[in-house]
N, C-alpha and C positions, 0 to 999 in steps of 0.2 A: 542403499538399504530400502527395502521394501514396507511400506505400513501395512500393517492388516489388523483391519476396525477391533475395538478392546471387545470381547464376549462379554457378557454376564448377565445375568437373572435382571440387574438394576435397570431402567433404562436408562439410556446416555442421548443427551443433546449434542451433536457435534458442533462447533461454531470454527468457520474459517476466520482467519485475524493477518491481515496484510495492510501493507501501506505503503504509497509514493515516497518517492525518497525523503528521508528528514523529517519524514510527520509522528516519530514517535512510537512506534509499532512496541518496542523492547519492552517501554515505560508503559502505556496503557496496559500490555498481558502484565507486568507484576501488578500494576493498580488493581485492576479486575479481579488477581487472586486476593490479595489486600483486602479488598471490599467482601469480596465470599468468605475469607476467614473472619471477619470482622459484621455479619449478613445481619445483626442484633443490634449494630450502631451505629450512626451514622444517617445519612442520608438513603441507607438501603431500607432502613429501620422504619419508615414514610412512606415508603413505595405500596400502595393497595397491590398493585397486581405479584409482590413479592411478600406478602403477609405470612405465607402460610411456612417460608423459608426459616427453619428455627436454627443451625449451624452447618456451615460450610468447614470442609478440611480436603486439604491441596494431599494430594497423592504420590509420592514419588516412584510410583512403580511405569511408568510412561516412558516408551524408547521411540525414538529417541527423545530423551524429556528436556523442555523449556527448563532454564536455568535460572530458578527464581531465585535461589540461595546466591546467584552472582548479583538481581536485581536488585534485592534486599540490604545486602552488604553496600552498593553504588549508592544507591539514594538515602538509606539510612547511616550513612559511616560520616564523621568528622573530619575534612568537612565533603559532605554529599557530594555525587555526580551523578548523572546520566546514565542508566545501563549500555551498555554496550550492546550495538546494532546485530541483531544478527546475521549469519551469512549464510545460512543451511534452514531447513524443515524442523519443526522441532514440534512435542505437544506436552499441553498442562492439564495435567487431568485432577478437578475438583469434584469430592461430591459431599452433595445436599441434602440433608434431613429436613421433612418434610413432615407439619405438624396437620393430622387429617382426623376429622371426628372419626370415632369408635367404629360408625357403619359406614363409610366410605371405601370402595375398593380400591382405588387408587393408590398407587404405587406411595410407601412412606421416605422412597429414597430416590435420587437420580445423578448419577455422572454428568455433570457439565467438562466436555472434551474440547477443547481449545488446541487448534492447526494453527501453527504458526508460521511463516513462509514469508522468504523475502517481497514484496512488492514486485521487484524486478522480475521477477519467473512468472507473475499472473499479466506483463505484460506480452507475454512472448503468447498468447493465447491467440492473436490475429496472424501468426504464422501458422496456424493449425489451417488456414484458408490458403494461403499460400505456398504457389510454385517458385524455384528461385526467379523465373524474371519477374514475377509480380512482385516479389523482396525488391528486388532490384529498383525496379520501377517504382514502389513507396516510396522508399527508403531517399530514392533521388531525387521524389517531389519535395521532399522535409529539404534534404542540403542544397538545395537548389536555391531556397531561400533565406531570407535574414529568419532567426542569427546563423543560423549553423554554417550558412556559406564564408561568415567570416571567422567562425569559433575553428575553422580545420578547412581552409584554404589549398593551402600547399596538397594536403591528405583527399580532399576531393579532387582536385584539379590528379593527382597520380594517378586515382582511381577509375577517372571518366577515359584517361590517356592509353588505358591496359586494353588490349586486344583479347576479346574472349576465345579467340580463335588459335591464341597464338601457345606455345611450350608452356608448361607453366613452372616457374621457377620454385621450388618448392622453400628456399629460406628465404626468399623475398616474400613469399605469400605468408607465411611465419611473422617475419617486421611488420607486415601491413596490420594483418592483425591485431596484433600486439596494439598498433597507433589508431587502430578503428575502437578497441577497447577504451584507446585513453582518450582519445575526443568522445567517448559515449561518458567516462566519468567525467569529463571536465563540464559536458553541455546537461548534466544533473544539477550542479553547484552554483550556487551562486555568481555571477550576477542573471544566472542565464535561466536557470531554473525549470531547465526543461523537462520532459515526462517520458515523450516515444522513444525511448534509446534500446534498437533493438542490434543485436536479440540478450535479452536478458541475464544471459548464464556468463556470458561473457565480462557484465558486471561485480556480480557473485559467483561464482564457481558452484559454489556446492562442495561436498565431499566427495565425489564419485563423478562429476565432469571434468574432465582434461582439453581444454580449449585447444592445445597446442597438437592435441592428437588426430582432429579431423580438420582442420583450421579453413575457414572460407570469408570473404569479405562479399560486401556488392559489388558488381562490375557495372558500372556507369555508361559504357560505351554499351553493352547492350541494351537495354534501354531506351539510350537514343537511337539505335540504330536497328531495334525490333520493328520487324512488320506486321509482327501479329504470328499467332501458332507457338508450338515449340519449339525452339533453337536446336542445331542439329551441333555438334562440337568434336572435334577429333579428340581419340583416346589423348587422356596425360595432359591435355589444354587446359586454363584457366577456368574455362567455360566448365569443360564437362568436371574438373576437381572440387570448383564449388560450388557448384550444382551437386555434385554427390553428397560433399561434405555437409551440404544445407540440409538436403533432404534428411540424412542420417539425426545431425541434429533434432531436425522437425519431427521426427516420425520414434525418434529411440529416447530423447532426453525430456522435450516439452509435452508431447501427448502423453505419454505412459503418465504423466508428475498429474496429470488434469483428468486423466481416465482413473488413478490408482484413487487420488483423494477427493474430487468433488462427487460423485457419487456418493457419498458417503455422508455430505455436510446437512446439518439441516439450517444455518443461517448464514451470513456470511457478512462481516465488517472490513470494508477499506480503508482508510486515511487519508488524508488529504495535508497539504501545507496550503492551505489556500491562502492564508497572509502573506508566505515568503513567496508565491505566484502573481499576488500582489504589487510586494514590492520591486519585483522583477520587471514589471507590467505585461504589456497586451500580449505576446507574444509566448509566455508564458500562461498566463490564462489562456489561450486555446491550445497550446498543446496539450495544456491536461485537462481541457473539457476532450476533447477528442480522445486523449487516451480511456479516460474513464469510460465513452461513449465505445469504444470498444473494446474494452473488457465486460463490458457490460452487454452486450450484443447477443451472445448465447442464450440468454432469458427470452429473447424475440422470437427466437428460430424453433419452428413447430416440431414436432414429436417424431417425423422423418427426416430429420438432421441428429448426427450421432451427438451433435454439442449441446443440443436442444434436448433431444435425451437425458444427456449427462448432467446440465445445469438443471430444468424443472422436475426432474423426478423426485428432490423432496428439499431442496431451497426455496423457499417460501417468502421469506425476509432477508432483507439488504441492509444494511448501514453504511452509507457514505459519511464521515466524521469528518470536519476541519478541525482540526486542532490547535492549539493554542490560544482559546480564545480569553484565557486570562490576561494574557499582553494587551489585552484592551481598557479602556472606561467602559463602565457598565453601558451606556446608550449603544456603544459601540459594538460592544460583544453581542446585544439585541441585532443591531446591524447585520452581523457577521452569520448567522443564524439565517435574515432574509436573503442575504446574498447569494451564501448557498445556496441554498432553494431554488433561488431564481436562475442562477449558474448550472444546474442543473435540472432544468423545469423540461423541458422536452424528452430526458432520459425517463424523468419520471411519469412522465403521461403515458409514453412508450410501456413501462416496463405494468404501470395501472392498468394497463389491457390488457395484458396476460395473466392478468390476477395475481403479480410479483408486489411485498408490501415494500417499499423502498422510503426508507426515510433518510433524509439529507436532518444531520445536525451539525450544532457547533458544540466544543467540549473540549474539556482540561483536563488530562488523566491524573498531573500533576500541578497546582496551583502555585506556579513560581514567582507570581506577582502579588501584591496585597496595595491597594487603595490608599493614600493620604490625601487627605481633607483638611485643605488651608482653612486658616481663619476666617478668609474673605468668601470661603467655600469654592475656591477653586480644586479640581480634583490632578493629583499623579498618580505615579504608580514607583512603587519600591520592590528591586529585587536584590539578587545577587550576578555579578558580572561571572560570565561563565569563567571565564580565562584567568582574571585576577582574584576572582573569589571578596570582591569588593563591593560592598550594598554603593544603588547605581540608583538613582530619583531620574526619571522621565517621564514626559508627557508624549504618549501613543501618539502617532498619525489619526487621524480623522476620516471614518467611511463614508463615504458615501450612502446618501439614502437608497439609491436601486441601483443594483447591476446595468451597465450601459450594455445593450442591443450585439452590439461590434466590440463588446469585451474591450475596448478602449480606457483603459484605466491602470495606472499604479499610482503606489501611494508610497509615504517616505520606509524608510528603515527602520526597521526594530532592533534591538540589544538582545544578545545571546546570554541567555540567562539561565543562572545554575540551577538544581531543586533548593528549596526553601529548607535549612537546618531541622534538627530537633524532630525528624518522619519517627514512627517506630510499629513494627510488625504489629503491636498488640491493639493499634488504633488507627480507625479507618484514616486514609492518606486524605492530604485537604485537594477536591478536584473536583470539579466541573461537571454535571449533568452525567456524570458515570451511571449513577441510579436509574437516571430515565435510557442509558443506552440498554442496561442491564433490562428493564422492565419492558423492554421493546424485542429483545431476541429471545427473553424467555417468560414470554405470557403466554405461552400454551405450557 
């Protein structure tokens, strides 16, 4: 399905809304609509730069439309869950009445347009740079080493063994697939927590991708055994079937999704899990500083690059979000805020000279934790256990004052924790710095 931007007399802010895996993406777009239905209460209600905002009302005329009414029903229903992650493009379209003195021309209305989109499809954007052997060749710098050399052992060592030169069997190249998908979901997930798992579609499908219909894997042997230039391959070879079958991908499924919709955006919000990155440790912090370091990359590239084009021609502002920063004690969640920051300080000086406004925060779409204070004033924290739906007393791991240099760092485990009972559409959700994300994407 095709998006074509919504018309009308009103103006419309578009805002892209994606996230790494597990960070929340489903829950933060219903918060957001939450907080704009509710624009009069709450901690929006405080915001200077949102004063003039007098009521927000959610839209349902959006195709294909964000499924707030499934949101709604997860986190407000007895007893509450999670919304369900999604696995397609979807959009929420809100709009805002605007209270403007008598002589003021300024529009008294505006559509806030919210792109919804798996995380996994905005990593596949460094393939937009990429020939298959330069896939190839990434792809085998990452399995080459820990973890992923021990997360799919057997599935590298087949991969590196395959002759590019040779027939290519077309339901073994089927099987491979298949098992290159599931070591990309397994090296997502916990304990491993990884970020570059390409190419993304192979993750999430989409409606309208069929993985099994063009199907290609990396070939490892070429790679090792390129001298440079383009590979030459006999018709019907491994070589030249996934090499087509990349290309086709590259050029029919991941550019048109980045050509169709960032053109269009005028802000754009990621997610992050930077705690469960955390707890993963080092190896996991740099895979997704480097992922983010390139998806973020296009902002750099001057006005004769078609990417460069397509990202600054009216994305202005950034939000990188770590989320969860309720699972913390207060000192902590302070922590969690410079960490950030500093985990990402290079992207940001980068991106400050191109005049891109990029703010790194920490934030809780949903507040699933709440604070107890011992008599002796020692501090925990109380929620509810995802799984058992059992309130769960813990005291957080402890951050760290600075981000370490070499990313050398994890820290203990967290508890998988439900939403907090008792939510309900007609009052703003309890969460975390939503206000100052909101007051940051739409101060103009």
């Amino acid at each position: 399905m095709v998006y074509l931007p919504f018309t009308s007399k009103i103006p419309v802010t578009r805002i892209g809304i994606t996230g790494l895996s597990q960070a929340g993406k489903s829950t933060l777009i219903t918060a957001v609509i939450n907080h704009l239905e509710n624009i009069r209460r709450g901690a929006l209600a405080k915001q200077t730069t949102l004063s003039g905002l007098t009521h927000g009302h959610w839209l349902r005329d959006a195709t294909p439309a964000f499924d707030y009414d499934a949101g709604l029903h997860a986190l407000t229903n007895s007893p509450p869950s999670w919304p369900n992650s999604t696995t397609d493009w979807s959009i929420a379209r809100i709009e805002l009445s605007i209270d403007r003195p008598w002589y003021s021309t300024k529009p008294r209305r505006r559509i806030i347009e919210l792109l919804d989109y798996p995380g996994e499809w905005l990593l596949d954007l460094c393939l937009l740079e990429w020939d298959y052997p330069t896939f190839c060749a990434q792809v085998w710098s990452w399995c080459s080493q820990a973890p992923r050399a021990a997360i799919a052992a057997d599935l590298i060592q087949t991969l590196a063994a395959i002759d590019p030169q040779a027939p290519v069997d077309a339901a073994y190249l089927l099987e491979l697939q298949q098992r290159w998908a599931a070591f990309l979901a397994d090296s997502r997930l916990p304990p491993y927590q990884l970020s570059r798992n390409l190419p993304g579609r192979f993750l999430l499908n989409g409606a309208h991708y069929h993985p099994e219909h063009q199907p290609f894997i990396p070939l490892f042997a070429l790679n090792l055994s390129s001298g440079g230039g383009a590979p030459k391959f006999p018709a019907h070879s491994w070589g030249a079937v996934c090499t087509q079958n990349y290309l086709a991908y590259r050029d029919h499924e991941a550019k048109p999704f980045f050509s169709r919709h960032f053109q269009s955006l005028d802000a754009q919000v990621i997610l992050i899990d930077l705690l469960g990155a955390m707890t993963a440790g080092s190896a996991a912090l740099k895979d997704m500083r480097a992922a983010l370091e390139g998806v973020l990359q296009p902002f750099t590239y001057g006005t004769d690059h078609w990417l460069g084009r397509l990202f600054r021609r009216k994305i202005r502002r950034v939000a990188v979000c770590a989320t969860k920063m309720d699972h913390l004690l207060p000192d902590d969640q302070k922590r969690l805020q410079s960490l950030a920051e500093s985990y990402l300080y290079d992207t940001v000086q980068r991106l400050a000279a191109e005049s891109i406004e990029l703010k790194v925060m920490a934030i809780a779409a949903v507040q699933a934790a709440r604070i107890q204070t011992e008599a002796n004033g020692e501090q925990s924290l109380i929620g509810r256990d995802k799984r058992t739906g059992q309130a769960v007393q813990f005291t957080p791991p402890a951050l760290p004052q600075t981000m370490p240099h070499n990313l050398n760092l994890k820290i203990g485990d967290l508890p998988q924790l439900a939403p907090p009972p008792g939510l309900d559409r007609a009052h703003p959700f309890p969460g975390r710095r939503i206000d100052q994300l909101l007051a940051f994407l739409l101060a103009d």
